[in-house]
N, C-alpha and C positions, 0 to 999 in steps of 0.2 A: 956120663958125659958124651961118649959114644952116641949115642941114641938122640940127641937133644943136638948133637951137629949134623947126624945126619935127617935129623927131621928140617933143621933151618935149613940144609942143601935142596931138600926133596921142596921145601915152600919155596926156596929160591927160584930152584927150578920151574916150578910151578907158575911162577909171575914171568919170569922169563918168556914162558912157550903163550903165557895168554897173553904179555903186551905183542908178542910178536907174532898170532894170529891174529888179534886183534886188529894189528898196524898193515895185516895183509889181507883182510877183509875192508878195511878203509880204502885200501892202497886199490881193491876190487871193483868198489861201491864209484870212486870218484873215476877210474878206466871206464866203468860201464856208460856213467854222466856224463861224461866227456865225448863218448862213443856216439850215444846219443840225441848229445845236445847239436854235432856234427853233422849226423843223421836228418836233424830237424832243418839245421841251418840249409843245408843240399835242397832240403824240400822249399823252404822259404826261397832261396836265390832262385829254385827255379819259377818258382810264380812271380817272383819279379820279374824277371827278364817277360815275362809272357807279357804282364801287367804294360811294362814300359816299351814293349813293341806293337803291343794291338794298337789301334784307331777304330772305334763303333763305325758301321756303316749306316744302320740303322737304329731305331729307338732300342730294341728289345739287343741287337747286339752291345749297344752303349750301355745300357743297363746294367749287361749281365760282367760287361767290363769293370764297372762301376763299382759293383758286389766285388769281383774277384781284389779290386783296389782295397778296400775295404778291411781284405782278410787278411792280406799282404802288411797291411798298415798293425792290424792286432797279433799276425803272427813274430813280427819284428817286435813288438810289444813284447810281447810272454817270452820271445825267447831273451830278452833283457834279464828278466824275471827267474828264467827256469833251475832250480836249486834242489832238483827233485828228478827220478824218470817220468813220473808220474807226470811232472810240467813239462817237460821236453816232451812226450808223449800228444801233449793237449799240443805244443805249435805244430809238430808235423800233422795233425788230426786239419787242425786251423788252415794249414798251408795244403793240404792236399783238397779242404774244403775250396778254397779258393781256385784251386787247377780245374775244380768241378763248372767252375762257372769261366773259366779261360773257357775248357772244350764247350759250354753251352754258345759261350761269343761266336766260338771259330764256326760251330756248325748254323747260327742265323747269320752268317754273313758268305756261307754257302763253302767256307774252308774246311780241310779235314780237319778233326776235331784231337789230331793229336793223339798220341802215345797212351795206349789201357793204364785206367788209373787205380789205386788199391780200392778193393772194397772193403765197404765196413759197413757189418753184419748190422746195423740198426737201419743205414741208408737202402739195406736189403730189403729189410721185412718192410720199410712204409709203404713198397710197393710205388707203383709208378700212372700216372694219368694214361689211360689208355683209350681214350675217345675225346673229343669236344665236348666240350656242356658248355649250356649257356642260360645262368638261369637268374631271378630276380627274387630278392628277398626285401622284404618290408620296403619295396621302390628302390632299391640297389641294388645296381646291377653288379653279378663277377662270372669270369668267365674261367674254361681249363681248357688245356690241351695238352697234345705229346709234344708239338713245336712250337715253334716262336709265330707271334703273329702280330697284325698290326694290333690286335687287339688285347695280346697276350704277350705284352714282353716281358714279363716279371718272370722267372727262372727259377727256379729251387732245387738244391739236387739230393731231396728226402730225406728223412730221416727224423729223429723226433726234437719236437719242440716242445718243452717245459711239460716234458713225459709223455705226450701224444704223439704216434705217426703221423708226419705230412709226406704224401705222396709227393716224389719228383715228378717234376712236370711245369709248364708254361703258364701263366696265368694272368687277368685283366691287372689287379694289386695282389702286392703283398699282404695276405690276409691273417698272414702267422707273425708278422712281424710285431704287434701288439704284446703277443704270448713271451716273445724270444726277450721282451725290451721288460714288460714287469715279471717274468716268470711263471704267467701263471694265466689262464683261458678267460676270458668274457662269459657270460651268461648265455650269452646267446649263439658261442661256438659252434657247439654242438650241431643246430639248425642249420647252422650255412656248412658245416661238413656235412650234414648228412645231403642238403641240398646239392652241391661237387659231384657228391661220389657214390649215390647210394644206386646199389645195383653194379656200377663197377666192380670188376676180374682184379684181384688181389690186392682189394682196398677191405678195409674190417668196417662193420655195421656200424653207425653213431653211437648205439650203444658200447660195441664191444672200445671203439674211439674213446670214447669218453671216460671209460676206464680205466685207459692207455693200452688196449690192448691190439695186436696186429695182425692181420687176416687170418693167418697160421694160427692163434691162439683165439679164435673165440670160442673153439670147443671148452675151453675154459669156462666161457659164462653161458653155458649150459647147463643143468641140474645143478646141484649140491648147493652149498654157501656161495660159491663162485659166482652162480647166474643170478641170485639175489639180490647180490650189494652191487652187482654191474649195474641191476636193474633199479636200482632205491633211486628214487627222486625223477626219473626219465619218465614216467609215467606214458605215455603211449606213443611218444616219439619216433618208435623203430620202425614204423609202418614204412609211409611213402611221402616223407616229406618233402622231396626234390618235386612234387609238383606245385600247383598253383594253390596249396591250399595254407602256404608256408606265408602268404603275404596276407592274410587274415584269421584271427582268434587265436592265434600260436603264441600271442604276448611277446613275441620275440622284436627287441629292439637292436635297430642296428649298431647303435651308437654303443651296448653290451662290447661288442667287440674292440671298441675302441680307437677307430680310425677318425 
């Protein structure tokens, strides 16, 4: 009898200490979420205020206002939503995307561009526009650069889109918005990246692009299985297609990309 109540004590006890780590792992999980969701919100109000104080002066600074509108609008969204770190996580990601394109306003309209903003390690590696080009594919024109121009007011501040790196930088259209909107590249991507950027300082080759890969990793698609399957289907693409040779027998259609 002995034995058989101190076992029901030691089960009792048992249930005891597990509802009540249990209830303090809960009591953890919903502190951190909260912490979090705080965290996010901090980041969201301040893109508002930036959002509802600028006025564009110019095309490319009104644009880039436009975007930062934009972010503001989806990060007040998700933080509705957020039920998770991982969602709180995405609005401060969303809301600090957004500050990316405040500071892009403030510096085309010749203001300082505001307080260093976090980095994030994907926005790293796309690597950044670091010249002019100006080039023509299949009778379409688009243009890059490091600033704002009359010709390039469209703004991006890098990082990957539907698993490709796009370089931050300035540009004629937004030519990755297609990609961002179904998920997924045009046919004829590839051509007009390599056309942008090929030979630019820590942008990755169309091939190594097209694989999703970022200037740092094309040693990757070098020897072994690696440089194979980056290579299946590109057939001689990697050469020098930013010249004029991109606007005839390349099959590349503009309309692939979807604009």
């Amino acid at each position: 009898m002995n034995e058989l109540l101190i076992g029901v004590v030691a089960f009792v006890a048992l249930v005891v200490a597990w509802v009540y780590v249990s209830g303090q792992r809960r009591s953890r999980r919903e502190r951190e979420l909260e912490d979090a969701k705080a965290e996010a919100r901090r980041w969201v109000e301040r893109l508002g205020g930036q959002v509802l104080s600028l006025t564009g002066t110019d095309i490319a600074s009104q644009q880039a206002i436009s975007d930062a509108s934009e972010r503001y609008t989806a990060a007040g969204a998700q933080l509705e939503r957020a039920e998770s770190l991982h969602q709180a996580g995405l609005v401060t990601d969303t809301a600090v995307e957004g500050l990316y394109y405040v500071c892009a306003a403030r510096t085309a309209m010749g203001m300082d561009p505001g307080p260093t903003l976090p980095d994030e390690a994907e926005r790293a590696r796309a690597g950044a526009v670091s010249e002019t080009r100006d080039v023509e594919v299949e009778g379409h024109r688009y243009a890059a650069a490091p600033g704002p121009g009359e010709d390039t007011p469209h703004y991006f501040p890098g990082g990957r889109v539907a698993g490709r790196p796009v370089p931050a930088g300035w540009y004629s259209e937004p030519w990755w918005k297609p990609a961002l909107t179904a998920g997924a590249w045009g046919l004829g991507s590839m051509f007009l990246f390599s056309a942008l950027f090929s030979g630019m300082g820590g942008i990755p080759s169309a091939q190594a692009w097209e694989a999703g890969y970022d200037a740092d990793q094309e040693g990757a698609l070098e020897g072994g299985s690696g440089g194979d399957s980056a290579g299946a289907g590109t057939g001689d693409t990697g050469g020098d297609p930013g010249g004029g040779e991109l606007g005839g027998g390349s099959g590349f259609d503009i309309g692939d990309i979807g604009f």
